[in-house]
PLY file of the C-alpha trace (Angstrom):
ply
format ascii 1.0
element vertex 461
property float x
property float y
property float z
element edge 460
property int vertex1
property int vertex2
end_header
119.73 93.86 115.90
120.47 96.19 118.90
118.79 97.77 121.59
118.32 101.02 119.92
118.70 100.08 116.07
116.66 97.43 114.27
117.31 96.19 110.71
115.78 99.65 109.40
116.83 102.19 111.77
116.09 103.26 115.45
112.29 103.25 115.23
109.61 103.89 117.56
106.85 106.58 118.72
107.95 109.62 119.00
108.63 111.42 122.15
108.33 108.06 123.79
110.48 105.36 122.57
112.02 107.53 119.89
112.71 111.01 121.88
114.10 114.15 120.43
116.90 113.66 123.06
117.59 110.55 121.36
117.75 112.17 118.08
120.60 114.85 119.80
122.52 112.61 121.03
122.84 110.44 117.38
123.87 113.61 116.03
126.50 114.58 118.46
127.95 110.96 118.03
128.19 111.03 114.33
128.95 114.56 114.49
132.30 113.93 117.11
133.07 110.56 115.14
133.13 111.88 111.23
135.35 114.56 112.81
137.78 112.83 114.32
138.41 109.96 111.42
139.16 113.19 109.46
141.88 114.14 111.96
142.58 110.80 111.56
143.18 110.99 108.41
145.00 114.65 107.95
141.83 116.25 107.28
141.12 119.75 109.25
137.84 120.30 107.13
134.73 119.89 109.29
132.59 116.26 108.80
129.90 116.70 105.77
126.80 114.69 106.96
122.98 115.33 104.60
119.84 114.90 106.02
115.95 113.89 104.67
112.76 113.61 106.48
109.38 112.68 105.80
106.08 114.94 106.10
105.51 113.78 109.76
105.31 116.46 112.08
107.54 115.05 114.46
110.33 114.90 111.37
111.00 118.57 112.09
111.92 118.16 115.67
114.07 115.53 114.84
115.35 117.01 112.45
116.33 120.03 114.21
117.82 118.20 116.96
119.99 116.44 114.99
121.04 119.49 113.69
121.90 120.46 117.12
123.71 117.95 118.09
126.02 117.57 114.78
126.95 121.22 114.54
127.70 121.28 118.03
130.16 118.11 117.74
131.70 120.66 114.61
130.35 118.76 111.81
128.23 120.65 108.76
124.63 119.78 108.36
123.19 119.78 104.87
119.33 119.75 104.59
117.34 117.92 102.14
113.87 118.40 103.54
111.24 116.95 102.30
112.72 113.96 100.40
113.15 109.92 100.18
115.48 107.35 101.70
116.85 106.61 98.39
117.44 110.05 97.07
119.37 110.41 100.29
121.30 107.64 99.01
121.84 109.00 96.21
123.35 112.17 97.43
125.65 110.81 99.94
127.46 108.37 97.76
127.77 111.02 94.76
128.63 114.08 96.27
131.05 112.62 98.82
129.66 113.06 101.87
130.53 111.23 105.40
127.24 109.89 106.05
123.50 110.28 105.46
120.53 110.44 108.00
116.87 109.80 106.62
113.96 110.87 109.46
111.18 108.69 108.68
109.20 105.64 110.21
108.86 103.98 106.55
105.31 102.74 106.20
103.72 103.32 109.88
101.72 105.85 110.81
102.45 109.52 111.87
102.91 109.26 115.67
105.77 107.22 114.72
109.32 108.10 113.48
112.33 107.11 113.19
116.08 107.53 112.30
118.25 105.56 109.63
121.99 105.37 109.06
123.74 105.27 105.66
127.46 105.00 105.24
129.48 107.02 102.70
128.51 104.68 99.85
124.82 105.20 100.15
124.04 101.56 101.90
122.88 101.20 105.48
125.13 102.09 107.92
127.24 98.97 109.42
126.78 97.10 112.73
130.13 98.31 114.12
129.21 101.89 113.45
125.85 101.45 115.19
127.17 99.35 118.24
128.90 102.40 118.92
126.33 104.73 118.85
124.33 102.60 120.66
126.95 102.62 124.10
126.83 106.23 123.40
123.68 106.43 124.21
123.64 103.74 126.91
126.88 105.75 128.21
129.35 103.49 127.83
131.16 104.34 124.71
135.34 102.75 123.71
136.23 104.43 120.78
139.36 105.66 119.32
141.20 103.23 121.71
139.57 104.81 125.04
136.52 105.46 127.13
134.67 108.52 126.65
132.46 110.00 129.55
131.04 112.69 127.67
132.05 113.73 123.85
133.63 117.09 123.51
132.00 120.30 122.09
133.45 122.41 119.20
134.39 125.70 119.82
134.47 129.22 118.29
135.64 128.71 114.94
135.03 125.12 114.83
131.24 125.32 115.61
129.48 123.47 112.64
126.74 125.25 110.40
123.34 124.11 108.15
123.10 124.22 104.59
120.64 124.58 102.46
121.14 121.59 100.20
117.65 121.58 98.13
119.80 120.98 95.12
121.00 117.74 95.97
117.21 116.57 95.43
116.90 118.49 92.74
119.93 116.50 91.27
118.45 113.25 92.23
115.13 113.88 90.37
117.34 114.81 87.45
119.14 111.49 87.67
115.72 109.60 88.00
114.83 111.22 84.19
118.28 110.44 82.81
117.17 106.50 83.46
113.85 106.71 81.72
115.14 105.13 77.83
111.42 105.46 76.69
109.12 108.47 76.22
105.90 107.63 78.12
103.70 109.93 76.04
100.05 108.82 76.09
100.00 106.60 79.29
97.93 107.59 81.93
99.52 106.59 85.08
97.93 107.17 88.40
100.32 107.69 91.40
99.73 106.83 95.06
102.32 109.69 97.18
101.06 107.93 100.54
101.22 111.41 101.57
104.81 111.35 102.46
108.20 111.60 100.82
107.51 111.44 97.14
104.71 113.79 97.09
106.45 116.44 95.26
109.38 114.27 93.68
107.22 111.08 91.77
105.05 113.21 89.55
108.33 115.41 88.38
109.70 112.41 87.01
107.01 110.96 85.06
105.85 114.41 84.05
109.01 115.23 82.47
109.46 111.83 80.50
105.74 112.82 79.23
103.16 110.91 81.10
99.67 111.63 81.53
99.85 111.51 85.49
97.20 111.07 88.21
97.67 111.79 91.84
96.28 110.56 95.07
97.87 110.30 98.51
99.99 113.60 97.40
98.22 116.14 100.29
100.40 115.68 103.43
99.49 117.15 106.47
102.05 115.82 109.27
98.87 113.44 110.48
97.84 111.68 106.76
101.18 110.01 105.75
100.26 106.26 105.16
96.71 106.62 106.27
94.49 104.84 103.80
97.04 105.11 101.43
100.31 103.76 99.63
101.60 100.50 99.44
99.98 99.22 102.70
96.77 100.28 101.85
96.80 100.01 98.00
92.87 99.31 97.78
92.91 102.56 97.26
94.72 102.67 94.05
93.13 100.21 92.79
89.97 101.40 92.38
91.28 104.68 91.01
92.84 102.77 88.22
89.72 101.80 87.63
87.74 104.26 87.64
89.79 106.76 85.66
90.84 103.90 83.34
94.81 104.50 83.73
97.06 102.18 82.27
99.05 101.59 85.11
99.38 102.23 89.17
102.32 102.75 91.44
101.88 102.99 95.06
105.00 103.97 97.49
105.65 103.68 101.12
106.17 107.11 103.47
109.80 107.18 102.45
109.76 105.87 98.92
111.92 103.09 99.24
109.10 100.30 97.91
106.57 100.27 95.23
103.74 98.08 94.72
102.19 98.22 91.35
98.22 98.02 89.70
97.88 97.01 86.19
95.23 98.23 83.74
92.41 95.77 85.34
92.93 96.97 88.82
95.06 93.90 90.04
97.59 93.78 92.27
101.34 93.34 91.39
103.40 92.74 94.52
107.20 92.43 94.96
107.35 89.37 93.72
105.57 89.92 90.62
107.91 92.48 89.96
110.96 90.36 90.51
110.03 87.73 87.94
108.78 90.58 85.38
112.33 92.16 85.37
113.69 88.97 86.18
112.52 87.88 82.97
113.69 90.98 80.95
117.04 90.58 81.88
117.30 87.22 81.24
115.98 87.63 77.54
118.66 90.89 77.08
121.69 88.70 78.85
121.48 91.35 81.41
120.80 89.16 84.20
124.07 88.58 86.14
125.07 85.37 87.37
121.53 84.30 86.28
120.46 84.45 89.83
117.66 86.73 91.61
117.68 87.36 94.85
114.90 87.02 97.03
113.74 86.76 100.94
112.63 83.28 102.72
109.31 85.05 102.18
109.00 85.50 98.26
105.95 82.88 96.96
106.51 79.53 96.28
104.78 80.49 92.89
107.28 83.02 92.09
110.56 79.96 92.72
108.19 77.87 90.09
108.09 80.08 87.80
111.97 80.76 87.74
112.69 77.30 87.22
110.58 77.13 84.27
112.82 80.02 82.61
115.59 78.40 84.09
116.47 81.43 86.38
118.54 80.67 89.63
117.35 82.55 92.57
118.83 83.26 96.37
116.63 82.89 99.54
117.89 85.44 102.63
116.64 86.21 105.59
113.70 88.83 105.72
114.89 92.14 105.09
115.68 94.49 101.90
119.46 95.32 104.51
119.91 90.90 103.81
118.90 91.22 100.24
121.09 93.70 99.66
124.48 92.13 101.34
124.08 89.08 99.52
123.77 91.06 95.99
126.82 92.84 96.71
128.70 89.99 98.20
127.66 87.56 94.94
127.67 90.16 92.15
123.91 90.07 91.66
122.37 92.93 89.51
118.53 92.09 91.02
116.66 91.79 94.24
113.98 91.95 96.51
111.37 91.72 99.01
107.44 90.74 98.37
106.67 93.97 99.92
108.07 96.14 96.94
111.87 96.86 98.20
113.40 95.74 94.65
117.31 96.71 94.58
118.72 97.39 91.03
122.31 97.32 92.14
123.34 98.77 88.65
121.75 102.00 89.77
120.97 102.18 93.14
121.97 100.74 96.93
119.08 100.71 98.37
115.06 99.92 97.37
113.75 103.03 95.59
110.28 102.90 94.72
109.97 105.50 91.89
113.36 103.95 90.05
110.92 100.91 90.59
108.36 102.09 88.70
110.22 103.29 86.23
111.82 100.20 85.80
108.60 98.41 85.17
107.15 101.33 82.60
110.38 100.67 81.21
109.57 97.04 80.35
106.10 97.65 79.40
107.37 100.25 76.63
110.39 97.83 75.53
107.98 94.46 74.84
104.92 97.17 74.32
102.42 95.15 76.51
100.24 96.18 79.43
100.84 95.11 83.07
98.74 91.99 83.55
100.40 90.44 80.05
103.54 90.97 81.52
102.73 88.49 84.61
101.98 85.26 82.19
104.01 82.27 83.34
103.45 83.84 86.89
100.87 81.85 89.00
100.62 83.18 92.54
100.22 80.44 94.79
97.45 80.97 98.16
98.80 81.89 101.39
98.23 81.15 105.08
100.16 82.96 107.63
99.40 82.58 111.71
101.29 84.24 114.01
101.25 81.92 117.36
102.66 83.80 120.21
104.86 81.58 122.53
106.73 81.44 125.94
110.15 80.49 124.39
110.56 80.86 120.71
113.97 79.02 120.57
112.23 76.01 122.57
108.96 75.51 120.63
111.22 75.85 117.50
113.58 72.94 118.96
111.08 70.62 120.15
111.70 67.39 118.10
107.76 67.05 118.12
107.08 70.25 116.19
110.39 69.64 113.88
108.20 66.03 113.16
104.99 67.92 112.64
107.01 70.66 109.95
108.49 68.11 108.22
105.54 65.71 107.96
103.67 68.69 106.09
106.73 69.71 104.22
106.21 66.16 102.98
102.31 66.72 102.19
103.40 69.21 100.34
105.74 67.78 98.12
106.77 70.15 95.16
103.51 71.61 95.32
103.70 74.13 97.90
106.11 74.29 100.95
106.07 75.51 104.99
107.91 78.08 106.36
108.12 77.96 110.29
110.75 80.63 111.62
110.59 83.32 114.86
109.55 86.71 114.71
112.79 88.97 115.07
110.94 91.34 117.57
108.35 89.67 119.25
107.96 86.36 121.12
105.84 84.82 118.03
106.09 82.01 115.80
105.06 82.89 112.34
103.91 79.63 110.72
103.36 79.92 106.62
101.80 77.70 104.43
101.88 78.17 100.25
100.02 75.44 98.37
97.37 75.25 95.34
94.70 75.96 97.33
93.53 78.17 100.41
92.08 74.38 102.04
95.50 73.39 101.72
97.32 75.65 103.11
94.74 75.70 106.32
95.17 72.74 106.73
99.14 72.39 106.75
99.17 75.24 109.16
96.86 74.18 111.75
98.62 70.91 111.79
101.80 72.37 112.97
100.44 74.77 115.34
98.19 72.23 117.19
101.20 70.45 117.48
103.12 73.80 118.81
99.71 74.39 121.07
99.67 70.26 122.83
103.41 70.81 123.86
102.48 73.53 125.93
104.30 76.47 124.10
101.67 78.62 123.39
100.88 81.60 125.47
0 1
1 2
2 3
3 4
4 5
5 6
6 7
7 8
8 9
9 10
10 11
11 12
12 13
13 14
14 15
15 16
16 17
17 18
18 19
19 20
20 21
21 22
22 23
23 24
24 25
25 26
26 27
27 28
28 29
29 30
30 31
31 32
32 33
33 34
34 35
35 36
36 37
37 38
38 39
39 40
40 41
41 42
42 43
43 44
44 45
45 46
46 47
47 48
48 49
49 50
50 51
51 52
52 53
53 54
54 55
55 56
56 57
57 58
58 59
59 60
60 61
61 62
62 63
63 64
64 65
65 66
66 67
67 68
68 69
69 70
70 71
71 72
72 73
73 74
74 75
75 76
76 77
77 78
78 79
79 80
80 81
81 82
82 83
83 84
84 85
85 86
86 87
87 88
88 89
89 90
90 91
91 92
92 93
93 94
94 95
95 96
96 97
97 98
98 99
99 100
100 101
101 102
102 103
103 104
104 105
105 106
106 107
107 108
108 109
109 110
110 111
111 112
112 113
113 114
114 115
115 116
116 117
117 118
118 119
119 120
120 121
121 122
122 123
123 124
124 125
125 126
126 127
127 128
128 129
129 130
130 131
131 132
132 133
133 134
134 135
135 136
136 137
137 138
138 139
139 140
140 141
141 142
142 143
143 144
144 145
145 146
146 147
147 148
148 149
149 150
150 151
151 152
152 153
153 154
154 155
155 156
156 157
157 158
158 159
159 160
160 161
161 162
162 163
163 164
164 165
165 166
166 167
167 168
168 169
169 170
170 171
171 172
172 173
173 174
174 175
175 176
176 177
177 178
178 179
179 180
180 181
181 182
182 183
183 184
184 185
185 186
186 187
187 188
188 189
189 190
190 191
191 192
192 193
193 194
194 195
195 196
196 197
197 198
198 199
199 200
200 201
201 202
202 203
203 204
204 205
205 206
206 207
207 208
208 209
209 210
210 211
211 212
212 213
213 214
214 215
215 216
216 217
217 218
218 219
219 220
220 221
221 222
222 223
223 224
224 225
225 226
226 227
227 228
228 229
229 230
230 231
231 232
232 233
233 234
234 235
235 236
236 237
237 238
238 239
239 240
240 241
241 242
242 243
243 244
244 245
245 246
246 247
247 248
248 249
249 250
250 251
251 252
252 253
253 254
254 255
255 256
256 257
257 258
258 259
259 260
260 261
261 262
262 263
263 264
264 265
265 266
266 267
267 268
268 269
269 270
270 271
271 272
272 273
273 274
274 275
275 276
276 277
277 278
278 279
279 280
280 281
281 282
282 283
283 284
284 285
285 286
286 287
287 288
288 289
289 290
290 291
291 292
292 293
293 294
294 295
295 296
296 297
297 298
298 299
299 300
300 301
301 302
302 303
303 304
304 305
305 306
306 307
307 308
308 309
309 310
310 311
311 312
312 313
313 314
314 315
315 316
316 317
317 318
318 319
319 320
320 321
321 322
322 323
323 324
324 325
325 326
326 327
327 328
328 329
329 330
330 331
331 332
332 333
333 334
334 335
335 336
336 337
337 338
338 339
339 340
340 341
341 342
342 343
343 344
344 345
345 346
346 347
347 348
348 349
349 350
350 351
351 352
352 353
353 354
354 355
355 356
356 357
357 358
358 359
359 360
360 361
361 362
362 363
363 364
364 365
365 366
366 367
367 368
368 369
369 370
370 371
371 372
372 373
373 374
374 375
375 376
376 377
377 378
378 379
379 380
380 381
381 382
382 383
383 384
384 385
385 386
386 387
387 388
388 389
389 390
390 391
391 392
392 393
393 394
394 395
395 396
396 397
397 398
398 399
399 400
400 401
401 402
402 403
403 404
404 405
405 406
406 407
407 408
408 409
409 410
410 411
411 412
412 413
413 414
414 415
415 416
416 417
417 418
418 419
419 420
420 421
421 422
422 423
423 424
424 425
425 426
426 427
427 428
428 429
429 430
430 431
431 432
432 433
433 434
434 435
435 436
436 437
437 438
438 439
439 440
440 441
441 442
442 443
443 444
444 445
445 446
446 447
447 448
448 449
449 450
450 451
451 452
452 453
453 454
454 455
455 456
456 457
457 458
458 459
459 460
């Protein structure tokens, strides 16, 4: 990760850590840079780059400023608005454009915002590419094989514009409804917005392939995005279910890009439930390439048992849907995900995209013609224990031979009934230490074994 850029964009409050300055200055790089590969290249058309936001207030003034800064650098602007991370995806990688920009801060709350890079082919935008913008905005940019104190400005005639480009969505919902293979007349299904980006896209698509749909979360207000609602707050949802006796919740994030799902009795189906449910449906179609699903360090221990017994293979990356996603196009894979409800279906999307999500999973409950907590048998999701121990040196209390004894004398506790996860935080100066077993006792206890250990050697803080 870099100073500016995490694994999911440059991210932070806004006007404070994320400024609209900031947001300028981004534009004006990829502006000036999409322009001059095109010279590059024989080109003398100005750079194409789209844009999406979220409903957070600030997502305007960043918006606009990247406007300013791209047309200014020469480059043509074309405005979503109101739309997802995947649909912008979706745009940029099938109506040729340079690159994509997607305003949002995911699943935080309003005050924050941020800005994330894709690359011409609809993935997230590549570590070179964001180096460079990076010393750009540190003022120390080598590009083009020299150093550049300031970037030019385009003048008369080659002065960039904004476009209008509301029909790009409109083209992505359309592709969402090509994908739906069953009708979904008669099935009430209740749909959690979050208040953000798929407040006015979700209910198109299930209204057109003929559900019965319920909305919450679908009022945004520039304040109410993620508050008390979507994926992180899915309580919510699941008493709706409930109470309007729906056959089936899906919950999104403030961009779209995950999905957590409710079945019929109210209960919660997470990431990983969703991996081995469509796991499972491509294995029994011969869909499933390479027989292998991939899956974070984090996925449960339950869902790796449960693979094994229908003799599915399965990859473990680093956290993050970005990791996932390298590794499925690296190995060929067809399925991934995160516990969290980024699932990847390579086939038809690069990136998580919650509403193809839910689709995906109406899709398998029309094929086999079951409801949502049949279609979890032979899933047994194992207890959890997670602390988050904040140290003075992460790569020394990781090291220390005394806590490496202490992990692998529980790992061995364990056995093949549960296992420990000890790895650092990627932002902060914690230790997150994870127990799965058969029971919550268990897992307690495995945990507070290692981090007494952690605590005696003097590492905590």
């Amino acid at each position: 990760m870099g100073k500016y850029f995490g694994t999911d964009g440059f991210r932070g409050e806004a006007n404070c850590t994320l400024t609209a300055d900031h947001a300028y200055k981004v534009g004006r790089f990829l502006g000036w840079y999409y322009t001059q590969l095109r010279r590059r290249d024989g080109s003398d058309g100005p750079a194409r780059i789209v844009i999406g936001k979220d409903t957070r207030r600030s997502s305007y003034m960043f918006e606009y400023s990247l406007v300013g800064g791209l047309v200014a650098s020469g480059a043509d602007a074309y405005l979503l608005h109101v739309t997802t991370t995947p649909s912008v995806a979706y745009v940029v990688r099938t109506e040729g454009f340079d690159c994509g920009i997607m305003i949002s801060a995911s699943h935080n709350p309003y005050y924050d915002n941020g800005i994330k890079l894709i690359n011409s082919f609809g993935e997230k935008m590549d570590e070179r590419l964001i180096s460079l913008v990076e010393a750009y905005l540190d003022g120390n940019l080598v590009a083009f094989g020299k150093r550049w104190e300031e970037l030019p400005l385009a003048k008369r005639d080659m002065i960039g514009r904004t476009v209008d480009h509301v029909a790009g969505r409109n083209r992505y919902i359309g592709y969402l409804i090509s994908l739906g293979m069953y009708s979904f007349k008669g099935v009430k299904v209740g749909l959690d917005c979050a208040n953000g980006s798929s407040w006015n896209i979700a209910k198109a698509v299930f209204d057109a392939l003929g559900a019965k749909t319920y909305l919450i979360g679908a009022e945004p207000d520039g304040f109410n995005i993620n508050r008390g609602v979507g994926s992180t707050h899915i309580e919510h949802l699941q008493k709706y279910v409930v109470e309007k006796g729906l056959d089936v919740g899906f919950a999104y994030d403030g961009d779209a890009d995950r999905c957590l799902c409710v079945d019929e009795n109210g209960g919660i189906v997470t990431g990983d439930h969703i991996l081995y449910i469509y796991g499972k449906y491509m294995k029994e179609r011969g869909k499933l390439q390479g027989n292998t699903v991939v899956t974070t360090v984090m996925s449960n221990f339950g869902l790796y048992k449960a693979f094994d017994e229908l003799g599915i293979g399965y990859a473990k990356t680093k956290v993050g849907d970005k990791y996932v996603y390298e590794y499925m196009m690296e190995n060929g894979c067809r399925l991934g995900g995160e516990q969290s409800g980024h699932i990847i279906f390579s086939k038809y999307a690069s990136t998580g995209d919650g509403i193809l999500t839910s689709l995906k999973i109406m899709e398998v409950m029309m094929a086999r013609k079951k409801k949502l907590s049949e279609l979890q048998e032979g899933f047994t999701f194992y207890p959890q224990v997670l602390e988050n121990l904040r140290v003075a040196d992460k790569a020394a209390a990781m090291n220390d031979p005394d806590v490496q004894k202490a992990i692998s004398e529980a790992a061995g506790r364990l056995g093949d009934t549960g296992r420990i996860l000890v790895r650092e935080s990627g932002t902060e100066p914690v230790l997150r230490v994870m127990v799965e077993a058969e029971s919550k006792e268990t897992c307690q206890e495995n945990v507070d074994s290692v981090v007494a250990v952690i605590k005696a050697k003097g590492h905590a803080v």
